[in-house]
N, C-alpha and C positions, 0 to 999 in steps of 0.2 A: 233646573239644570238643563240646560241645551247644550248638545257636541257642537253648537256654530258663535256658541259666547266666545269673546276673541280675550285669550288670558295674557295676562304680563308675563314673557320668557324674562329671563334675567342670565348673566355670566358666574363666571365661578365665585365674580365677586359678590351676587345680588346687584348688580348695574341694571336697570331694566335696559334693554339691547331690541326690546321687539314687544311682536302680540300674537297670537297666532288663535286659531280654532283650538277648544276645547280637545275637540277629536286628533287633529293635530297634532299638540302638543302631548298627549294619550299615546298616541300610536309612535314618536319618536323617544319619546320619556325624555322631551325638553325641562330644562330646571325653569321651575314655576316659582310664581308665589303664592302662598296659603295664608289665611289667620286661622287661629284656633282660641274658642273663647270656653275658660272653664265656668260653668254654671254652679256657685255653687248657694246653698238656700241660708237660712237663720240655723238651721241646728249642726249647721258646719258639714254636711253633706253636697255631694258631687252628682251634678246631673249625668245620667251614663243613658247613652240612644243603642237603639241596635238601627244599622243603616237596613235600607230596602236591598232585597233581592237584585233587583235593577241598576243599583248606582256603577258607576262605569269605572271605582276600582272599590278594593276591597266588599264586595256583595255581600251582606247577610250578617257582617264584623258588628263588635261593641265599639265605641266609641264614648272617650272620654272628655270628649271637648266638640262645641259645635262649630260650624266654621265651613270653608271652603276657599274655593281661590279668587285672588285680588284679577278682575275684570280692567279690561286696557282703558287708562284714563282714572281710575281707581285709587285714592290714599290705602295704607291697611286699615284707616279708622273707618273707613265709609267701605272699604268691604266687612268689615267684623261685626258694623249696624244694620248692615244689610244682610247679612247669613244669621243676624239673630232674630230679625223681622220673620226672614223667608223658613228657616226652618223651627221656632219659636214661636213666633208670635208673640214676641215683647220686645221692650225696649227696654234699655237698662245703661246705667253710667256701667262705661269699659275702663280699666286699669291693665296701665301696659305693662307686661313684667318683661319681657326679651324675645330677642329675635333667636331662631336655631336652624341648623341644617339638615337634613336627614334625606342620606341616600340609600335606595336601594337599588335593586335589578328592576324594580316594575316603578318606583316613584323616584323624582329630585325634586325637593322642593325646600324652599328657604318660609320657614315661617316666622310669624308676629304671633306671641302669646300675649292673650288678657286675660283677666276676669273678673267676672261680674257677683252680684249680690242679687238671687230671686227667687223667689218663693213658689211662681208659677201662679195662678195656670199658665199652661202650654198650649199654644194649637201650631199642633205638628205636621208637619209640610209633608203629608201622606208619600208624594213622589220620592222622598227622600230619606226618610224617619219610620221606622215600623212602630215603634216605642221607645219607653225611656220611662227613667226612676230615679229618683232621689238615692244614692248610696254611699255608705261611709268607706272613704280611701281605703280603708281595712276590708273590707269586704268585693271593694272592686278588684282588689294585688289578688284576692282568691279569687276571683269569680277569672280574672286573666290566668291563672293555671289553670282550667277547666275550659276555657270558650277562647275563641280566636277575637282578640281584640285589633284594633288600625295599627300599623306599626307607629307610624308619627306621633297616634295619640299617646301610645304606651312612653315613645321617647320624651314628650313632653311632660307627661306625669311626672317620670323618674328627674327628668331636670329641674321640674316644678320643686318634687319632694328635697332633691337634694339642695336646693337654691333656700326654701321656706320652712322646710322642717316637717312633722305634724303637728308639734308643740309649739312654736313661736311665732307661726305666721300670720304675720298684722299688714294689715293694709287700709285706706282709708277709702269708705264706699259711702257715698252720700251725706259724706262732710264728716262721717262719723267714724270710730276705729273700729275695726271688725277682726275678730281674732277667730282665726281659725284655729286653734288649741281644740285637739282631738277630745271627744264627751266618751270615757269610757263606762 
């Protein structure tokens, strides 16, 4: 993460219109673009990071999906490869579920949701990631009334949830069907 990465602005409609500095775009709360990739492993659990003290919004939050913003020159698929390399350390086939908005007073930003299938290990991107854990969707909706989660990632969850279900969500990862059907 550098404040001098030149991000993709976009319009109300997501048109990209420009590119500007990280810092930039931070300091005017220009509408960006973001991917967000949910991790999730074989026993149907959800990768959840706590960002670092340092990241330039939300500091110190849970995070529900890995990801950052689409760099100028950028597809969403080659920035969601490259936030999973940089904060990860894997690679992994991405599945695209939908694009969403979410504005608030301190962020706009238009994202690309995926997700992937992995098991881990991680080597997490110290500058950026303090930790992170494998956790069942039921336990991260608790652990978010007690700890300050990202807002985007929380919006995403809930669209993810209401889009997939916890019980019916299939999708196909590595040729194969992968059901996410909650293990009570």
């Amino acid at each position: 993460m550098s404040s001098s990465e030149l991000v993709v602005i976009v319009n109300e409609r997501n048109e990209v219109i420009g590119a500007v500095s990280r810092a930039e775009m931070r300091k005017r709360r220009l509408p960006h673009r973001a991917v967000y990739i949910l991790v999730f492993n074989q026993r149907h659990e959800l990768f959840v990071q706590k960002r670092t003290d340092t990241k330039d919004i939300y500091p110190g939050y849970y995070d529900i999906a890995a990801g950052g913003v689409v760099l100028s020159g950028e597809s969403w698929e080659e920035a969601a490869r490259r936030e999973l390399e940089e904060e990860l350390g894997i690679q992994a086939q991405l599945i695209p579920l939908f694009e969403f908005h979410h504005a608030t007073d301190e962020n706009d930003v238009w994202g690309m949701a995926y997700v992937c299938l992995h098991d881990g290990p991680f080597v997490l991107q110290q500058e950026e990631v303090a930790g992170g854990e494998f956790m069942p969707i039921k336990d991260i909706l608790a652990l978010a009334q007690r700890h300050p989660f990202t807002p985007d990632g929380m919006e995403l969850l809930q669209r993810f949830l209401a889009r997939e279900g916890l019980n019916h969500a299939l999708f196909t990862a590595d040729g194969n069907s992968f059901d996410l059907t909650t293990k009570d």
